[in-house]
C-alpha positions as CSV (number, residue, x, y, z in Angstrom):
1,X,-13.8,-11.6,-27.0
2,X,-15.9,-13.6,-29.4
3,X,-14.7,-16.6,-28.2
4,X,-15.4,-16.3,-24.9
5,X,-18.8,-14.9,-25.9
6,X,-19.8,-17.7,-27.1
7,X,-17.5,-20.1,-24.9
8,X,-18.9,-18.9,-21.8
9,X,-22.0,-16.6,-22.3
10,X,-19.7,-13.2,-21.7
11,X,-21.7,-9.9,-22.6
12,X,-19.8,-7.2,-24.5
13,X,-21.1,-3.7,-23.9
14,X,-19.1,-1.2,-25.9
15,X,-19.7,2.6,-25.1
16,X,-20.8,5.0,-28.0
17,X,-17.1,7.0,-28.0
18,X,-19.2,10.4,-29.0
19,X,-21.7,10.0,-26.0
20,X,-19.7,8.9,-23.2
21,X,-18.2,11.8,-20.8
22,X,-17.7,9.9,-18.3
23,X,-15.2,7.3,-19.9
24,X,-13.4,9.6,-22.4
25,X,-10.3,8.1,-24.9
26,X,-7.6,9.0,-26.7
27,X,-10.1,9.6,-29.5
28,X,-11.4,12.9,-27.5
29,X,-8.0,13.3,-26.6
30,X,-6.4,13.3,-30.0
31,X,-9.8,14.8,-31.8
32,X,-12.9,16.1,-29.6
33,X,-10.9,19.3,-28.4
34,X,-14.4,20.6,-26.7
35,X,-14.4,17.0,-24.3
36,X,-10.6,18.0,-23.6
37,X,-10.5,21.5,-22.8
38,X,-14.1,20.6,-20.5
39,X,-11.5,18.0,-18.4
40,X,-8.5,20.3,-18.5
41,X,-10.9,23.4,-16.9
42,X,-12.2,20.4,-14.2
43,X,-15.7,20.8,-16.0
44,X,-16.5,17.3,-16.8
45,X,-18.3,14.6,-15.4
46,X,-14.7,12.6,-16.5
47,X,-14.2,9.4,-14.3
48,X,-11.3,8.1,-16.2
49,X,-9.3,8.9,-19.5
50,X,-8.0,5.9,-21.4
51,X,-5.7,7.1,-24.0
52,X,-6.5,4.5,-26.6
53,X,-5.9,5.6,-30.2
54,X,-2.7,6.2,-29.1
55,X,0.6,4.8,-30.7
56,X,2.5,3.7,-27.5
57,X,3.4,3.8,-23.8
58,X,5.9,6.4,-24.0
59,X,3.4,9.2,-26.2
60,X,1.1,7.8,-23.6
61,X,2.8,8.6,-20.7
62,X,4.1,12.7,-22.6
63,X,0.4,12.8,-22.9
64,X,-0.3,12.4,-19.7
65,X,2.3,14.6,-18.0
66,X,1.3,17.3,-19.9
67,X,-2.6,16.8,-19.2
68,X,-1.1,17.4,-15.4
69,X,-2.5,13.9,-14.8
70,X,0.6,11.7,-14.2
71,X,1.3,11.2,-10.8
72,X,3.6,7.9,-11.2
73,X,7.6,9.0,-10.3
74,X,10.3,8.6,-13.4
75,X,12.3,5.9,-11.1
76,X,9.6,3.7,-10.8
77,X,8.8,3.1,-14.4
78,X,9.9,0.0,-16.2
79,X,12.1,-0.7,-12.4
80,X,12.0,-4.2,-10.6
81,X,10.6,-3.7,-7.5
82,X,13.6,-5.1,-5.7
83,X,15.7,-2.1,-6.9
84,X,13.3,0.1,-5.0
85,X,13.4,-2.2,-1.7
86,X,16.9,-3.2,-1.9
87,X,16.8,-6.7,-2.3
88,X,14.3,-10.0,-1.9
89,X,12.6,-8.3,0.9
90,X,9.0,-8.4,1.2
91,X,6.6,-5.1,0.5
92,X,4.2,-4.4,2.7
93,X,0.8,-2.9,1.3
94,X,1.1,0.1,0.6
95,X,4.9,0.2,0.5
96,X,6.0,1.8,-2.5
97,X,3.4,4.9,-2.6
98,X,5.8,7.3,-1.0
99,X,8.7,5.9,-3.2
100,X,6.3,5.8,-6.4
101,X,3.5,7.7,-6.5
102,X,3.6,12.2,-6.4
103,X,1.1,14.0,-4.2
104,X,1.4,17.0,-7.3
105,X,1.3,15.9,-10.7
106,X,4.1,15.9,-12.8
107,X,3.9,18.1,-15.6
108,X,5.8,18.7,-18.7
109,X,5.7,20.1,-22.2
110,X,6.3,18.0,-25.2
111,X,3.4,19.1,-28.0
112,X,2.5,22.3,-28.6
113,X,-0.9,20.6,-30.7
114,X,-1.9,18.3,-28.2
115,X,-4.1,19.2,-25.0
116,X,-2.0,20.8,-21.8
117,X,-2.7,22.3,-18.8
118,X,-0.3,24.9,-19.0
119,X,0.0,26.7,-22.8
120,X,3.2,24.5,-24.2
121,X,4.4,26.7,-27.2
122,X,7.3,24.6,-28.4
């Protein structure tokens, strides 16, 4: 970023990660408990959670399932999009939501310290 600051003018803004609710991380995830349990009881002004501070995709993903905010089917994940189709055909727009994406979320339990939607006690 600080090269192309100064390459070609770009503005950095960096939210305060205590003041934002609207943006919320994995720090509130993984620290500010009052942030999470606002979101989980659909009493926050939440727009997006970005689960930075957090050590990789697939805690990222656990994470998220047990939030009840993963909506992204298991087949689809890490799967070349001509194994969904069937071959070298073309995708319309659009074309893999039904395949891809869950009207419900997917939950699941994996932490028992971690924010969930539903109590996980194991």
């Amino acid at each position: 970023l600080n090269e192309h600051s100064s390459m070609f003018g770009l503005k950095v803004k960096v939210f305060d990660k205590l003041k934002t609710d609207m943006f919320p991380g994995g720090f509130h995830y993984h620290q500010d408990w009052d942030t999470m349990r606002a979101i989980i009881k659909g009493e926050s002004n939440a727009y997006i959670l970005h689960m930075s501070w957090t050590e990789n995709k697939v805690n990222k993903l656990l994470f998220f399932r047990q939030m009840g905010e993963w909506y992204f089917n298991d087949k689809c994940i890490s799967n070349d999009v001509s194994n969904l189709i069937g071959g070298d055909r073309e995708v319309a727009d659009g074309g893999l939501v039904d395949q891809c994406c869950s009207k419900e979320p997917i939950f699941s339990c994996h932490f028992k310290d971690k924010p969930s939607k539903v109590p996980c006690p194991e």
